[in-house]
C-alpha positions, 0 to 999 in steps of 0.5 A: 269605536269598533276595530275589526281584527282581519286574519289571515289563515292559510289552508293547503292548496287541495283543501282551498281550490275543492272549496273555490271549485264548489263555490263555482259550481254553485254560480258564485264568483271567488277572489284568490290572492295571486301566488307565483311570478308566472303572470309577471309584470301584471299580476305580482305575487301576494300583492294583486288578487283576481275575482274568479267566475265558473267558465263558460264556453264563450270565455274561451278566448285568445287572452283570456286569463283562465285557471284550469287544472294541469298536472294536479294543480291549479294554475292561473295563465293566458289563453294564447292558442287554440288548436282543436280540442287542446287550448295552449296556455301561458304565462305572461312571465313565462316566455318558454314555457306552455301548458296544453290542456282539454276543455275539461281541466278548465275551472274558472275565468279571471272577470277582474283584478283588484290592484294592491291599493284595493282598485278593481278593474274588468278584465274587458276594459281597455286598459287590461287588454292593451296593456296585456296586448303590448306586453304579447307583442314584444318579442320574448327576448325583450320580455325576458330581460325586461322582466329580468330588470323588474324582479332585480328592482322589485317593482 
């Protein structure tokens, strides 16, 4: 009987995302463990992973999850406004605070998400975008202590 041994190597954050942005230059989609709390409760640090494609122009839409380039770094957020040129972002865990970017520090849009059991779903599906919509709809004072309630409890 063969066992495979699974690694885990981690590289610093610069060398890791130039190779994702050549990997989606090249048409290839990338899977990215999620790293952080800012897309609390639907995406958990270390235990979600997203599969990650090049972004294209009819990707840019209100909800769409996008990683883009803001201050240096890579980050993973909703597209909650568009104004003009500039595209506001968000957290679904940050209740306060937005990111303002230009189309060009987009690098890729989240297709799907796989669960920590290994289940994969779209991103299109109807369960993602109602559960997404449900939880934009509370008001942020909700969201905050809700969200408050699931870190204490480590859901």
């Amino acid at each position: 009987m063969l066992q495979f041994l699974t690694m885990k190597l981690q590289v610093d954050n610069k060398i890791f995302f130039v190779e994702v942005e050549n990997l989606l230059a090249e048409g290839e989609s990338v899977t990215v463990r999620v790293r952080g709390c800012s897309m609390m409760p639907h995406l958990r640090d270390g235990k979600h992973s997203v599969v990650v494609r090049r972004c294209k122009a009819d990707d840019i839409k209100l909800g769409a999850v996008i990683f883009f380039e803001y201050r240096g770094q890579w980050i993973m957020h909703r597209l909650r406004r568009i104004e003009s040129d500039r595209l506001i972002f968000a957290g679904d865990g940050n209740y306060r605070l937005e990111e303002v970017v230009g189309r060009d520090a987009l690098r890729g849009v989240v297709t799907d998400i796989i669960s920590p059991s290994g289940y994969k779903f779209s991103c299109e599906s109807f369960l993602w975008r109602f559960k997404s919509g449900a939880w934009l709809m509370l008001p942020a004072i909700v969201r905050r202590y809700m969200l408050a309630i699931i870190r204490r409890l480590k859901l």
